[in-house]
Legacy VTK file of the C-alpha trace (Angstrom):
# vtk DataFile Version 3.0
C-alpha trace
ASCII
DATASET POLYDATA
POINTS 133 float
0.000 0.000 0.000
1.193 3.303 -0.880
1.246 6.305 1.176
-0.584 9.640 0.164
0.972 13.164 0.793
-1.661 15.315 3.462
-2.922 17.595 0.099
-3.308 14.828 -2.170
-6.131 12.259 -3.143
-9.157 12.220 -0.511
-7.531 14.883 1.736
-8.057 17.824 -1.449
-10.891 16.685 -2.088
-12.070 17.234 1.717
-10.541 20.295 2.176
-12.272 21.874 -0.868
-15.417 20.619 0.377
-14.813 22.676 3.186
-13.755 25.704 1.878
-16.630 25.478 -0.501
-19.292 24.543 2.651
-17.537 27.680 4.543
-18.453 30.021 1.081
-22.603 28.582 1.451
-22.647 29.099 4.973
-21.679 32.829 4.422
-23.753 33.166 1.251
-26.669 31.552 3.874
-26.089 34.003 6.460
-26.518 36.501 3.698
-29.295 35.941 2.524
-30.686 35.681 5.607
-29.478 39.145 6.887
-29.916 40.810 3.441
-32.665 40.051 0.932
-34.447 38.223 3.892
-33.946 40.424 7.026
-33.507 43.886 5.122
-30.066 44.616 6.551
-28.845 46.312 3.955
-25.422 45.284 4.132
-23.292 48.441 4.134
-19.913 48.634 5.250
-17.079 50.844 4.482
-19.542 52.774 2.196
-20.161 49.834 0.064
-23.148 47.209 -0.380
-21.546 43.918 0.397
-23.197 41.691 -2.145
-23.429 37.659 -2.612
-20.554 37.690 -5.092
-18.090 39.482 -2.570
-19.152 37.076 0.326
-18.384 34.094 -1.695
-14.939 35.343 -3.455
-13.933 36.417 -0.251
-14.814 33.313 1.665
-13.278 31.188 -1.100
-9.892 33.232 -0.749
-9.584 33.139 2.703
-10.149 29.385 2.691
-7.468 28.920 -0.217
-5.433 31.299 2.175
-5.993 28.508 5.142
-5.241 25.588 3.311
-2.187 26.935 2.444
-1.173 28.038 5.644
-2.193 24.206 6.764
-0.038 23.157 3.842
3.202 24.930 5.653
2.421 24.279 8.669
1.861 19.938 7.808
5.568 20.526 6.639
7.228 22.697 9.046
5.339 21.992 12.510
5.805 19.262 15.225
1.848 19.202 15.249
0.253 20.473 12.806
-3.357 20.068 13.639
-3.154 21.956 16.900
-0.649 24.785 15.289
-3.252 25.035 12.917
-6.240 25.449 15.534
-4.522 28.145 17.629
-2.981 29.916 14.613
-6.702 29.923 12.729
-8.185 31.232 16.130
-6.103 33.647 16.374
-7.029 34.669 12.801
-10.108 34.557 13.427
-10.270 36.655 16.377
-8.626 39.242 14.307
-10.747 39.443 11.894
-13.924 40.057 14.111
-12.690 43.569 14.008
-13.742 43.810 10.401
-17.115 44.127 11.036
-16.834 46.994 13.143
-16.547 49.218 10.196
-20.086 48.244 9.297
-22.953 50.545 9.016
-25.375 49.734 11.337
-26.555 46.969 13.900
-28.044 44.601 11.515
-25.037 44.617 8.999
-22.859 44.571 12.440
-24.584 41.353 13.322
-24.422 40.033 10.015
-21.224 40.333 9.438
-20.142 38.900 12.395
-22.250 36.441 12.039
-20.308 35.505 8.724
-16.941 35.571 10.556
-17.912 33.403 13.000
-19.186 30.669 10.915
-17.123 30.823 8.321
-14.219 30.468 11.042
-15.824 27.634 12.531
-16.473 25.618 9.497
-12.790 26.151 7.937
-11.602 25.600 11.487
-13.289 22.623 11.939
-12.628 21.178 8.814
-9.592 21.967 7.623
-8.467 21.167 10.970
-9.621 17.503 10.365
-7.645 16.904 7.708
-4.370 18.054 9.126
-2.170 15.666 9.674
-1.397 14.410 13.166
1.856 15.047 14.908
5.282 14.262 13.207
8.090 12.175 14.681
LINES 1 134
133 0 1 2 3 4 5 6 7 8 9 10 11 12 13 14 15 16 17 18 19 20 21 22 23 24 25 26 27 28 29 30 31 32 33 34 35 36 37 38 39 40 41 42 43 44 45 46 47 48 49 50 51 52 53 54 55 56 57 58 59 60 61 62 63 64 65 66 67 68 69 70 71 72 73 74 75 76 77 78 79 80 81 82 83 84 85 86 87 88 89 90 91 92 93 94 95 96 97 98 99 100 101 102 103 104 105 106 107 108 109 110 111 112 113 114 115 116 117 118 119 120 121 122 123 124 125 126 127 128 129 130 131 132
């Protein structure tokens, strides 16, 4: 039996599952807080739209998985350098939506942060590999 390298085969295909779960949770929280819930979704002087939500989101996973992709490599274990270092990340980036204009978009957009952190956390966590020897 051969052995696989962490971004090859069924680990990819995982981890783009994720990142592509992470972009409809956002575009779900979204539509919820926009269309749905009349937000408006203004920050920084500028509607955030569907299209922004999911490039962003898609990025930002890609970002991740390459940051996994170093760390599989470089760190003695990788799947808890990874949770810390995302957390971290993600903590960070809650002050994003403080530029927002007004509570609803405020809410919204942290609501987006949150579970698009917890689903790339999760999984991309999942598919790190374990410690190395």
């Amino acid at each position: 039996m051969t052995r696989t390298s962490p971004a090859t085969g069924g680990v990819a295909a995982r981890r783009a599952l994720t990142i592509a779960a992470a972009a409809g949770a956002a575009l779900l929280v979204w539509v919820a807080a926009d269309p749905i819930g009349g937000a408006g979704m203004h920050a920084r002087g500028q509607h955030v739209g569907p299209a922004a939500v999911v490039a962003f989101t898609l990025l930002i996973g890609l970002a991740g998985w390459g940051l996994l992709a170093v760390m599989e490599r470089r760190a003695k274990r990788p799947a808890r350098t990874w949770g810390l270092t995302a957390g971290i990340v993600l903590g960070l980036s809650m002050t994003g939506p403080m530029d927002s204009e007004g509570l609803g978009t405020y809410a919204a957009l942290s609501a987006m942060h949150l579970v698009v952190g917890a689903v790339l956390i999760a999984g991309l966590g999942r598919t790190a590999a374990r410690a190395r020897r």
